[in-house]
DRENMARDO-705576 format. One record per residue (C-alpha): x, z, y; residue number from 0. Coordinates in nm, 2 decimals. Example, Ala and Ser with C-alpha at 12.3 -4.5 7.8 and 13.67 -1.06 7.14 Angstrom:
REM DRENMARDO-705576
u = 1.23; w = 0.78; v = -0.45; n = 0
u = 1.37; w = 0.71; v = -0.11; n = 1
REM end
This chain:
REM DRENMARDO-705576
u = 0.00; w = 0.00; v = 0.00; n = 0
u = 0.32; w = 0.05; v = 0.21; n = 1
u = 0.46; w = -0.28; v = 0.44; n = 2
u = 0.75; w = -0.25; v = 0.61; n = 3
u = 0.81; w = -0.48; v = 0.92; n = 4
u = 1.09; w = -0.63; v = 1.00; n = 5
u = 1.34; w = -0.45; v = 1.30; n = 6
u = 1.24; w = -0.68; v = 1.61; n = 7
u = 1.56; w = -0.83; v = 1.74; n = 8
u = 1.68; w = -0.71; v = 2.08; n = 9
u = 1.71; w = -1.05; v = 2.31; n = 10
u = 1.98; w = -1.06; v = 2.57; n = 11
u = 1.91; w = -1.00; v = 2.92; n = 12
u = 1.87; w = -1.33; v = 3.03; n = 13
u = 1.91; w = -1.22; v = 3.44; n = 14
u = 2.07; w = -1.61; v = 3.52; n = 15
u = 2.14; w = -1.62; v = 3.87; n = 16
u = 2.01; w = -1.32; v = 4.05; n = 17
u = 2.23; w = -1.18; v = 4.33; n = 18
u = 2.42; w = -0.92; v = 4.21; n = 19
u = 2.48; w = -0.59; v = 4.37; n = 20
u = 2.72; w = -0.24; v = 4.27; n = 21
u = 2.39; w = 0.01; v = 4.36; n = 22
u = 2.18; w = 0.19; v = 4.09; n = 23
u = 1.79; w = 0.25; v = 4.10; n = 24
u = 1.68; w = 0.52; v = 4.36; n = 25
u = 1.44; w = 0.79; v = 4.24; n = 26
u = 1.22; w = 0.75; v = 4.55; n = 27
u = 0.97; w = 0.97; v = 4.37; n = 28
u = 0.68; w = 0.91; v = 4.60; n = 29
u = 0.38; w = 1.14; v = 4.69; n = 30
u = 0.18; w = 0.86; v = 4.64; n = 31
u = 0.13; w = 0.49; v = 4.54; n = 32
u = 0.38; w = 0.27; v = 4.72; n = 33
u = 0.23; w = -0.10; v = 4.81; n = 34
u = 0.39; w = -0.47; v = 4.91; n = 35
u = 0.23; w = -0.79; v = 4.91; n = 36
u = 0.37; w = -1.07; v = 4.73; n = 37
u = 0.36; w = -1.42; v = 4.72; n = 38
u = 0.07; w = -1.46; v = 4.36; n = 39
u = 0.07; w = -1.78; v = 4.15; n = 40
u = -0.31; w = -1.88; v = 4.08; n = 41
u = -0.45; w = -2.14; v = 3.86; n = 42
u = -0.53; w = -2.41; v = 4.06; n = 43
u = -0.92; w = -2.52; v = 4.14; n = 44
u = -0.94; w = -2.80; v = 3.92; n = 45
u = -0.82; w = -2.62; v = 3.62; n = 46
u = -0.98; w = -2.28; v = 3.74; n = 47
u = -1.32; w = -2.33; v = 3.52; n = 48
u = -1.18; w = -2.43; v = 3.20; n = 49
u = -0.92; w = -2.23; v = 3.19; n = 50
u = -1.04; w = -1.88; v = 3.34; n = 51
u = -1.34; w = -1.89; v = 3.20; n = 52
u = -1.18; w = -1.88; v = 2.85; n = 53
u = -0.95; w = -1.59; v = 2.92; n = 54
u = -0.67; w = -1.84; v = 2.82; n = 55
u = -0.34; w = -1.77; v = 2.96; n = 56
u = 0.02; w = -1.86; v = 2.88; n = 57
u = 0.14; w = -1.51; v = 2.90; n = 58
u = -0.13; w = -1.28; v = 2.76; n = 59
u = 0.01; w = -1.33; v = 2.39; n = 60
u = 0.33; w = -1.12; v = 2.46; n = 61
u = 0.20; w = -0.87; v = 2.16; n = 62
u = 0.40; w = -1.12; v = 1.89; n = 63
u = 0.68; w = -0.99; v = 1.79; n = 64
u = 1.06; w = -1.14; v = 1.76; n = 65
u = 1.23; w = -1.37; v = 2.09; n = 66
u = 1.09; w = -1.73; v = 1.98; n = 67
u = 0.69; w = -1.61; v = 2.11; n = 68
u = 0.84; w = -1.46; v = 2.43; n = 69
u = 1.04; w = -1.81; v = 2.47; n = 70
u = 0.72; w = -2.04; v = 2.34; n = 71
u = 0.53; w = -1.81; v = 2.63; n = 72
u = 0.78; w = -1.84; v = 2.89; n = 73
u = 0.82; w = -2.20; v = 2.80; n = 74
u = 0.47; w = -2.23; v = 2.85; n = 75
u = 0.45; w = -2.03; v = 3.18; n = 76
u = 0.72; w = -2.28; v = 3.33; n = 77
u = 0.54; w = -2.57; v = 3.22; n = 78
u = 0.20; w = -2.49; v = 3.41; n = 79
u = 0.42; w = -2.42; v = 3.70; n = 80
u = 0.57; w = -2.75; v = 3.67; n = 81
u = 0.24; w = -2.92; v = 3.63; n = 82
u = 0.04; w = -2.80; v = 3.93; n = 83
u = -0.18; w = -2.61; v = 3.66; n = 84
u = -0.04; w = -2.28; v = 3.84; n = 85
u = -0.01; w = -2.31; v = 4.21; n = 86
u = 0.16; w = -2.02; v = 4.47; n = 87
u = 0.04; w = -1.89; v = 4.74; n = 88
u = 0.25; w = -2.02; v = 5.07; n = 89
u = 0.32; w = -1.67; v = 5.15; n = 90
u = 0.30; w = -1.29; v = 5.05; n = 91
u = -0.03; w = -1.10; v = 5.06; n = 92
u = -0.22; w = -0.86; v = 4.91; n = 93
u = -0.57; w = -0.98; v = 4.73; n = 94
u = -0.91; w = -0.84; v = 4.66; n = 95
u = -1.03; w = -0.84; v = 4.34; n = 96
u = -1.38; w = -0.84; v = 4.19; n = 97
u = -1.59; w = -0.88; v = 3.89; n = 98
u = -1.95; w = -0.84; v = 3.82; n = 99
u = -2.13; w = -0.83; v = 3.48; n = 100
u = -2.27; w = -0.72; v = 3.17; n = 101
u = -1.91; w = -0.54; v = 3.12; n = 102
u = -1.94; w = -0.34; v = 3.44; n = 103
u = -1.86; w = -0.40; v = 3.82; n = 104
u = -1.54; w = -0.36; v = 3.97; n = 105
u = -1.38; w = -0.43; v = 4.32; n = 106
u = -1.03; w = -0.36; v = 4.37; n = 107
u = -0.70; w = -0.47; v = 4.57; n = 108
u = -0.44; w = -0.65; v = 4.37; n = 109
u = -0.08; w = -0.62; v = 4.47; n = 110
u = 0.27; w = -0.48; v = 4.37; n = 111
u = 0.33; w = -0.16; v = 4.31; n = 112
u = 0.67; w = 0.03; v = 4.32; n = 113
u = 0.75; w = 0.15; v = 3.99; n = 114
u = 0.88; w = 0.50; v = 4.17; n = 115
u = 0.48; w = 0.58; v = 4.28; n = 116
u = 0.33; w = 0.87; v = 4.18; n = 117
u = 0.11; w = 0.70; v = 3.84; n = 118
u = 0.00; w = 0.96; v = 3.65; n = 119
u = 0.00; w = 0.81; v = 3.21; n = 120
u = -0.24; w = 0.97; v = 3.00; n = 121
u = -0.12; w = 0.82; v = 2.67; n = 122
u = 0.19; w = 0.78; v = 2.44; n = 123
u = 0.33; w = 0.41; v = 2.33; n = 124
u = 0.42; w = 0.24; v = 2.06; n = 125
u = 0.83; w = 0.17; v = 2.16; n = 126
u = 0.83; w = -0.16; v = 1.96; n = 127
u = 0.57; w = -0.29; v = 2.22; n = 128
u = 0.71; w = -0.20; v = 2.48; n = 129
u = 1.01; w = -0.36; v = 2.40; n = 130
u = 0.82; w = -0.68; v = 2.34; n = 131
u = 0.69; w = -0.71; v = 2.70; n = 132
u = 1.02; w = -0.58; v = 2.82; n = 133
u = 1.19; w = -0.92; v = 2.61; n = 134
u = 0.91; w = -1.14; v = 2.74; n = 135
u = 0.97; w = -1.02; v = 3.10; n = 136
u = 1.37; w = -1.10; v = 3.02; n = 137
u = 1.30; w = -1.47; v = 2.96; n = 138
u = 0.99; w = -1.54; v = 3.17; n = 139
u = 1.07; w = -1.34; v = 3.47; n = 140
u = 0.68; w = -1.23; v = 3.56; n = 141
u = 0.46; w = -0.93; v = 3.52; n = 142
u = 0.18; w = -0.97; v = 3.29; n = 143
u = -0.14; w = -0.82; v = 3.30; n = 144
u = -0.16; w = -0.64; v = 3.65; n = 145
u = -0.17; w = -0.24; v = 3.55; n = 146
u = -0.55; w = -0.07; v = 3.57; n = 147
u = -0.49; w = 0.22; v = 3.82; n = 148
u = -0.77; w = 0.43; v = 3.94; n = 149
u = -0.75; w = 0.64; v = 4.25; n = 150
u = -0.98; w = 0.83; v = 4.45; n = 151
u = -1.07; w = 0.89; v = 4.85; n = 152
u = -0.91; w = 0.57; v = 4.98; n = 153
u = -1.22; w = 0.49; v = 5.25; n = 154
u = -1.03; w = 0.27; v = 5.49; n = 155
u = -0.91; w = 0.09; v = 5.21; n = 156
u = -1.24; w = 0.08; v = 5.05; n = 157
u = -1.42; w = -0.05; v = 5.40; n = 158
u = -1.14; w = -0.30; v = 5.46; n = 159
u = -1.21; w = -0.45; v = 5.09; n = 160
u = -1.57; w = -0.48; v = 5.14; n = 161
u = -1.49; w = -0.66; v = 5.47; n = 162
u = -1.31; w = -0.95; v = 5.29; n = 163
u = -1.56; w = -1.02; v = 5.03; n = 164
u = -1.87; w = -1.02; v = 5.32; n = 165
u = -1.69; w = -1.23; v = 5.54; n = 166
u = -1.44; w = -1.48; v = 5.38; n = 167
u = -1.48; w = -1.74; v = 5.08; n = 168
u = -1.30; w = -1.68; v = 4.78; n = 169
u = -0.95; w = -1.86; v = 4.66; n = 170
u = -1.09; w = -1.83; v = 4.31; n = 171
u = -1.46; w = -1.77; v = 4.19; n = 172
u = -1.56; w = -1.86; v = 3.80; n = 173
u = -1.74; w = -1.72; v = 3.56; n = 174
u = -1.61; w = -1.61; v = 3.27; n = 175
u = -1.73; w = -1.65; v = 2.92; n = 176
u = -1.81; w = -1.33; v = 2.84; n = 177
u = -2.12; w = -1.32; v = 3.16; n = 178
u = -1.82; w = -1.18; v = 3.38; n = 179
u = -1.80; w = -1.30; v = 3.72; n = 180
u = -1.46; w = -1.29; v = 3.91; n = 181
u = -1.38; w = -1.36; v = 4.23; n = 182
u = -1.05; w = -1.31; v = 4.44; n = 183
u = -1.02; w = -1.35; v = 4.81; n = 184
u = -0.64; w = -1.31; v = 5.01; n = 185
u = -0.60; w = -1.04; v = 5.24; n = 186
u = -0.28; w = -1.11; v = 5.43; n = 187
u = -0.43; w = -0.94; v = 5.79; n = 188
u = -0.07; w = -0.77; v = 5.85; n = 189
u = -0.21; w = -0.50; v = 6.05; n = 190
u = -0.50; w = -0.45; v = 5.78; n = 191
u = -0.24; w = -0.41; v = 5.53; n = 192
u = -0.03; w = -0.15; v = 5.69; n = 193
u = -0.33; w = 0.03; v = 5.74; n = 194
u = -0.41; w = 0.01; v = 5.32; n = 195
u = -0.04; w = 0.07; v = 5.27; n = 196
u = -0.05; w = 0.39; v = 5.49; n = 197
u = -0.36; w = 0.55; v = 5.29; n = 198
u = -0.26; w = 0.48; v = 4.98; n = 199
u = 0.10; w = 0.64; v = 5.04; n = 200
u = -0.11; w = 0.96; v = 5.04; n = 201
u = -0.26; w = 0.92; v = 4.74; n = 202
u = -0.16; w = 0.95; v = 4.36; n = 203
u = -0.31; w = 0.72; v = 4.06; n = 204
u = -0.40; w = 0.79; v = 3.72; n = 205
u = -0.30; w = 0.50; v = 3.49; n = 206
u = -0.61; w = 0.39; v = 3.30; n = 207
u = -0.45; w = 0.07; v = 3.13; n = 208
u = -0.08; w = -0.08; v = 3.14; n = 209
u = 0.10; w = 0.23; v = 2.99; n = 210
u = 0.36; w = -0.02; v = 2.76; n = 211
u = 0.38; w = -0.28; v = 3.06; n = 212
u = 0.48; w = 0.01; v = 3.32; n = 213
u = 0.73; w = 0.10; v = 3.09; n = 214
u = 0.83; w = -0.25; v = 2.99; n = 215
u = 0.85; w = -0.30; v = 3.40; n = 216
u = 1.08; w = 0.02; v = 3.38; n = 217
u = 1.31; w = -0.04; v = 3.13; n = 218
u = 1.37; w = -0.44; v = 3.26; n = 219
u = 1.46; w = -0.28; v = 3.59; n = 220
u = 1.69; w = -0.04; v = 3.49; n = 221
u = 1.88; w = -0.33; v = 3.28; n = 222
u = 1.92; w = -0.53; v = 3.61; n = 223
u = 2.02; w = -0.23; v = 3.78; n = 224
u = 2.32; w = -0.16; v = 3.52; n = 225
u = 2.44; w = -0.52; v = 3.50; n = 226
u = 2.45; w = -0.46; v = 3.87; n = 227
u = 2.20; w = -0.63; v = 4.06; n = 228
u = 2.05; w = -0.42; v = 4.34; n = 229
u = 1.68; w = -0.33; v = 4.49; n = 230
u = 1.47; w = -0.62; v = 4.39; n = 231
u = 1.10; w = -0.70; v = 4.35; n = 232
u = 1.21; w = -0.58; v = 3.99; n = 233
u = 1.17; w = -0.23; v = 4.20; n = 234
u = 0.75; w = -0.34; v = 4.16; n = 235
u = 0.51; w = -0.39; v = 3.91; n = 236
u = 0.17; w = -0.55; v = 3.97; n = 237
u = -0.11; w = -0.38; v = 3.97; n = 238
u = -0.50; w = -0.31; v = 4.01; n = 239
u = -0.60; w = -0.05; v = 4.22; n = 240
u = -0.99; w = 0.07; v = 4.22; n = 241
u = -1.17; w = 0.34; v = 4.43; n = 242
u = -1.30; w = 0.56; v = 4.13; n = 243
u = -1.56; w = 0.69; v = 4.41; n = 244
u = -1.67; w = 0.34; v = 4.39; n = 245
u = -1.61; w = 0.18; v = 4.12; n = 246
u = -1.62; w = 0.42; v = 3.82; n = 247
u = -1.44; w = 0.33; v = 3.55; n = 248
u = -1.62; w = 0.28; v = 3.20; n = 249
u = -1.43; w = 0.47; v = 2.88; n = 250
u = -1.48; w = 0.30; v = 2.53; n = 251
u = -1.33; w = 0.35; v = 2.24; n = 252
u = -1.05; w = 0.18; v = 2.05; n = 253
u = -1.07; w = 0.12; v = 1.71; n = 254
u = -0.82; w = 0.12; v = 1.40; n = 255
u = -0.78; w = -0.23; v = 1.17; n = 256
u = -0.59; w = -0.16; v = 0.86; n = 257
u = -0.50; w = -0.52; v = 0.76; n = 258
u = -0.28; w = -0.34; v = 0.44; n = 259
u = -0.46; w = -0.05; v = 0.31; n = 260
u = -0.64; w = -0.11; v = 0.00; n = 261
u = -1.00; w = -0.02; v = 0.05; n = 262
u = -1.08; w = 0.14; v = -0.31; n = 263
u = -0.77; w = 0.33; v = -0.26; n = 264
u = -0.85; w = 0.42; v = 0.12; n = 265
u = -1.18; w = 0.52; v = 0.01; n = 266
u = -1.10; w = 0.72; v = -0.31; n = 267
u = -0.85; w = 0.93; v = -0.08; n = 268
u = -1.12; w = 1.02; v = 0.18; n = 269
u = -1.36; w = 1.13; v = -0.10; n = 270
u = -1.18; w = 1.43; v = -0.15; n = 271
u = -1.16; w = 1.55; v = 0.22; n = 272
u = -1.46; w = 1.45; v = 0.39; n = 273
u = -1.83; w = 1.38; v = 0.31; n = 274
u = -1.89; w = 0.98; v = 0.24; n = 275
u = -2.24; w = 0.80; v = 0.28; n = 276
u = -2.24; w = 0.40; v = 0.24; n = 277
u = -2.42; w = 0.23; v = 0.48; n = 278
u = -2.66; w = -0.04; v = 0.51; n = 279
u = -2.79; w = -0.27; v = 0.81; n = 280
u = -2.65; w = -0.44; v = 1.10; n = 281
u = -2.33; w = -0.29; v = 1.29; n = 282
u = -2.56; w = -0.16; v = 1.56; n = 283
u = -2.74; w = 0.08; v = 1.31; n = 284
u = -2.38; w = 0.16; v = 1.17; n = 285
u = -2.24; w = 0.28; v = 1.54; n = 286
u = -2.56; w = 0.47; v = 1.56; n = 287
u = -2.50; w = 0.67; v = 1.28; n = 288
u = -2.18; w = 0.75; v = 1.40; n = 289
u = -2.30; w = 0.83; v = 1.75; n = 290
u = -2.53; w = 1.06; v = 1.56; n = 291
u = -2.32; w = 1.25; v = 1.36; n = 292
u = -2.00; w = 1.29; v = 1.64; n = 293
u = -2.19; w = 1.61; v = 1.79; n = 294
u = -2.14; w = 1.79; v = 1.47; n = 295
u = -1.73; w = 1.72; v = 1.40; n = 296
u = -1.48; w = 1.43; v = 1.35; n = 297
u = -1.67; w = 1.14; v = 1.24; n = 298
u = -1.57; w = 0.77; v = 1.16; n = 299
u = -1.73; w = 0.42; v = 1.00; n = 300
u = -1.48; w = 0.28; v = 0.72; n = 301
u = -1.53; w = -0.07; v = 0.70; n = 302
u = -1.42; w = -0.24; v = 0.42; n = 303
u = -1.47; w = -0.66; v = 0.33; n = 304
u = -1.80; w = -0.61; v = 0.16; n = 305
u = -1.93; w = -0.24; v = 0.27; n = 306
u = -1.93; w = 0.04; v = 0.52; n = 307
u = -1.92; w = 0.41; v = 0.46; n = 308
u = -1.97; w = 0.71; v = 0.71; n = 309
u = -1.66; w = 0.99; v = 0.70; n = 310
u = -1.82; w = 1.32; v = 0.87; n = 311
u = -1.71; w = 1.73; v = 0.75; n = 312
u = -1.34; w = 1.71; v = 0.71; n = 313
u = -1.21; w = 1.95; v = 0.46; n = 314
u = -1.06; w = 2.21; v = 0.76; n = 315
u = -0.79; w = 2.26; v = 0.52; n = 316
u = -0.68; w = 1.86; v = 0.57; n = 317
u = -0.69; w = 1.93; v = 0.90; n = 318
u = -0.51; w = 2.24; v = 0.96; n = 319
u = -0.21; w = 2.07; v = 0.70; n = 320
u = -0.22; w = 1.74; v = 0.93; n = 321
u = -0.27; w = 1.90; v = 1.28; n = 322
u = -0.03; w = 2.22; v = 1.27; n = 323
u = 0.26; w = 2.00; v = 1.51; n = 324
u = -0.06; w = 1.87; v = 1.79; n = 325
u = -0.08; w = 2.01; v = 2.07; n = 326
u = -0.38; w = 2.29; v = 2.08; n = 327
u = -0.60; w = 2.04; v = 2.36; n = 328
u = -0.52; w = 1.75; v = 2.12; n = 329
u = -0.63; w = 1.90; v = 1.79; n = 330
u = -1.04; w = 1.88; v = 1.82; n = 331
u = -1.02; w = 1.51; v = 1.94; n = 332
u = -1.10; w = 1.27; v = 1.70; n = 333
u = -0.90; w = 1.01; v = 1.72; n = 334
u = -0.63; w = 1.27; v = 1.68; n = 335
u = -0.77; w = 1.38; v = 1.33; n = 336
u = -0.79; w = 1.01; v = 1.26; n = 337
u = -0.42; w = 0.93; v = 1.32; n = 338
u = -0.26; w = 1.24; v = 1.18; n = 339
u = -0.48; w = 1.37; v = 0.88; n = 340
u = -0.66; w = 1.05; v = 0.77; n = 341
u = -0.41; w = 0.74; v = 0.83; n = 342
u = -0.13; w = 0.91; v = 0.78; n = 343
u = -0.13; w = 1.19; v = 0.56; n = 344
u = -0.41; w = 1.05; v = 0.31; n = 345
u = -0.34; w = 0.66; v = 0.40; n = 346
u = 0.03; w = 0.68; v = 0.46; n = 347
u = 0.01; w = 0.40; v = 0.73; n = 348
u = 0.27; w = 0.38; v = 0.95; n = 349
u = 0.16; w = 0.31; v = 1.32; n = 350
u = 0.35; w = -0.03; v = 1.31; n = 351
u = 0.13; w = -0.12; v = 1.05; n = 352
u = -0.19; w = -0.07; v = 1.25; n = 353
u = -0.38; w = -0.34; v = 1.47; n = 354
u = -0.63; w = -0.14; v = 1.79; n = 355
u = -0.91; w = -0.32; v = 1.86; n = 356
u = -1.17; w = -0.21; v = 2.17; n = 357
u = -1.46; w = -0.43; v = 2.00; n = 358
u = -1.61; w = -0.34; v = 1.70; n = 359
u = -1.75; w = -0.65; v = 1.66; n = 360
u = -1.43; w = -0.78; v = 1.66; n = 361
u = -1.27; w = -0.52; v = 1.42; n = 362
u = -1.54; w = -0.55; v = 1.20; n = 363
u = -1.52; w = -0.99; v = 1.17; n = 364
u = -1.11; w = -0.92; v = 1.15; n = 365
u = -1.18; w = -0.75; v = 0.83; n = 366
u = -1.49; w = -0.94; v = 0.68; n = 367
u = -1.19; w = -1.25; v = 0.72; n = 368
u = -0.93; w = -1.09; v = 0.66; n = 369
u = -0.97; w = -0.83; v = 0.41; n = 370
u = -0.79; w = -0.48; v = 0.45; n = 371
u = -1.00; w = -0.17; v = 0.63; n = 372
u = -1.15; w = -0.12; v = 1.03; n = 373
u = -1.22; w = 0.21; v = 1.12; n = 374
u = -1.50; w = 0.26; v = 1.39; n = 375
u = -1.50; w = 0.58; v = 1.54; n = 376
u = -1.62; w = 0.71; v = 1.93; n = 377
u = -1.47; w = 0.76; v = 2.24; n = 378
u = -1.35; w = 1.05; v = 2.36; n = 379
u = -1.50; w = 1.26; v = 2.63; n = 380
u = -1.43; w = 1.28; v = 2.98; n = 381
u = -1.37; w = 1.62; v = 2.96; n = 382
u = -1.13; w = 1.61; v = 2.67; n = 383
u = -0.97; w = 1.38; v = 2.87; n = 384
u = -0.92; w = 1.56; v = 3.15; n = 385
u = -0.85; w = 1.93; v = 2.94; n = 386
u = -0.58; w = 1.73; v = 2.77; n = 387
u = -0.44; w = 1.60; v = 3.11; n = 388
u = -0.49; w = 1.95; v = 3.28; n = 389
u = -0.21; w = 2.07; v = 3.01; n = 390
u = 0.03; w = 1.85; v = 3.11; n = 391
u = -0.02; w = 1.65; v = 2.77; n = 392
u = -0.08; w = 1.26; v = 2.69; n = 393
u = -0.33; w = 1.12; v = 2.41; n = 394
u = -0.25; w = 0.95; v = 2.10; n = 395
u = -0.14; w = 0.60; v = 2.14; n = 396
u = -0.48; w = 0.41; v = 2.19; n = 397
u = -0.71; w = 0.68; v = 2.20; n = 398
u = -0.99; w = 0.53; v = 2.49; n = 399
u = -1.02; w = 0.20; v = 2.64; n = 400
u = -1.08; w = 0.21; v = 3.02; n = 401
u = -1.24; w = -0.10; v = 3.20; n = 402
u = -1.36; w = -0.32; v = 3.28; n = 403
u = -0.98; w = -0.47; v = 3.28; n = 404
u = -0.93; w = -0.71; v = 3.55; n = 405
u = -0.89; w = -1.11; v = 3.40; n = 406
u = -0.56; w = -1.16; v = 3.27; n = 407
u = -0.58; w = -1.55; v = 3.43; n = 408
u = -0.69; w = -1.51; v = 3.81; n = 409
u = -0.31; w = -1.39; v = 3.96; n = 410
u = 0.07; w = -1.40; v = 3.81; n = 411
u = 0.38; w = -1.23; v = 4.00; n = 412
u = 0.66; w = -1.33; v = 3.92; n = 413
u = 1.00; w = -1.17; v = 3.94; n = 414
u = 1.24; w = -1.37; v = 4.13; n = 415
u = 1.35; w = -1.39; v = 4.49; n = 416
REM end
């Protein structure tokens, strides 16, 4: 049931012709979140329909492993540049962004961030990915995804974005195939943005999504700072920021897929610890059983090729066996219990080995295909959340999704002077 991957090979910093300089990175550690505008790379309006409303971008498929994808993608990247398919802005601003929709609404300013701001995480990493984006950002010289960061109290910032969107036309305005709309408009008012810059200085950021690219953004910058290239917009990362006041951000959960575990065996395992009832029905009557039995303890949906069974009243000796290193805040959340006592101690799956998945629909159809096991389980509180965060500690890798996550397609930064 074990499969060992293969050691992902460590690319060369590929860091060409970048002016070199004998400084080293300066800790700025700022109170708050420290803004610049930069010159964004959109997709250009013929192309914007077909290709935004997809989701399909060159650079959103830096989860491969090994330096061939990151190459294929940066290849890729340069080749829409070359085309006309991406086109730049003529110069630096910051941008509004918004989407609308059956996922949730959303209005935010896109821009660059400086790594040094004070971004609170709320979630460990999985190092191997991390190093994946950090390789892709090697060859292709871009950020990917802009970061999700909430803040709160920002209400010149929040009056000035509401401003833009009344009064101008957006640079890009599609609808997406998923019943998102999303809409981005420039803001490059210099006064406007010294104003934003000023407020947001004062205020800190909690990091709902982009915890391996912030560290990816991290690592690539101190690698250009030791081969000795100096302050840089390597210093930045880009990055969403949304007025939780309003905009609130959704929380959904992520889901396990275990393309290698053998189901009987997975589900002869969890027989002994927990209480098992199969299923029957669509997936909707399947997540609300689950919903129904989370009140009571640590429940889960196993879903196997051909069947799905409900896990609920974990034998508290399993628990106390798998738990006793976690954290006291961290022990009662199930996703937790899930990791430690069920994948790994009864499962023995290594976290390499294990695909997350914010769609159960998706999850599910990955393992009908596919074979191997999905486990559905609920997202975490808000308050777990938050008595887990009080305590100075950070979730299990992938423990809640936030969103709605800005479109990977409407704006690229790249990394070059």
């Amino acid at each position: 049931m074990r499969f060992t991957l293969r050691r992902r090979k460590r690319v060369a910093d590929a860091v060409g012709d970048l002016p070199r300089a004998r400084t080293s990175p300066e800790q700025l550690g700022h109170a708050g979140v420290e803004i610049q505008s930069f010159r964004g790379w959109h997709i250009a309006p013929n192309r914007v329909q077909d290709l935004t409303a997809r989701y399909a971008t060159p650079w959103n498929q830096h989860a491969a492993p090994g330096e061939n994808s990151a190459a294929e993608t940066a290849n890729v990247l340069r080749a829409w540049q070359r085309s006309g398919t991406l086109v730049p802005d003529r110069e630096p601003a910051m941008y509004v962004y918004q989407q609308t929709g059956p996922r949730g609404a959303q209005r935010g300013l896109l821009t660059a961030a400086h790594l040094d701001s004070r971004i609170l995480p709320h979630e460990t990493v999985r190092p191997e990915r991390v190093e994946g984006i950090t390789n892709l950002m090697r060859i292709g010289r871009c950020n990917l995804d802009p970061l999700l960061l909430g803040y709160s109290g920002g209400r010149r910032t929040t009056v000035t974005l509401s401003a833009v969107v009344r009064e101008q036309r957006p640079i890009v305005d599609v609808l997406a195939s998923d019943g998102q709309r999303h809409g981005l408009w420039r803001l490059d008012d210099r006064a406007a943005q010294l104003e934003i810059a000023s407020e947001l200085r004062s205020l800190s950021a909690f990091l709902a999504d982009g915890h391996h690219r912030r560290l990816a953004a991290r690592q690539y910058r101190r690698e250009l700072y030791a081969a000795g290239y100096g302050p840089g917009p390597w210093d930045s990362v880009s990055a969403l920021l949304v007025d939780v006041r309003q905009s609130p951000l959704t929380l959904g959960p992520v889901h396990r897929v275990l393309p290698y575990v053998d189901s009987r065996t997975a589900l002869s395992r969890a027989a002994r610890w927990f209480h098992v009832a199969q299923l029957t029905g669509p997936i909707t009557h399947w997540v609300r059983a689950l919903h129904e039995s989370v009140p009571y303890g640590p429940a889960y949906l196993v879903v196997t090729p051909r069947e799905v069974f409900l896990l609920t009243e974990p034998d508290p000796a399993l628990r106390e066996a798998a738990l006793g290193h976690v954290a006291g805040p961290l022990r009662s959340m199930h996703a937790t219990i899930l990791d430690n006592a069920v994948m790994r101690s009864l499962w023995d799956v290594d976290d390499a080995e294990v695909d997350y998945e914010p769609s159960a629909t998706r999850a599910v159809r990955q393992v009908r295909e596919q074979g191997g096991v999905a486990v559905l389980l609920a997202a975490p509180g808000q308050t777990e959340i938050h008595r887990a965060s009080s305590a100075g500690l950070q979730l299990p890798h992938r423990t809640a999704a936030f969103g709605p996550k800005p479109h990977p397609a409407m704006l690229l930064r790249t990394i070059e002077r």
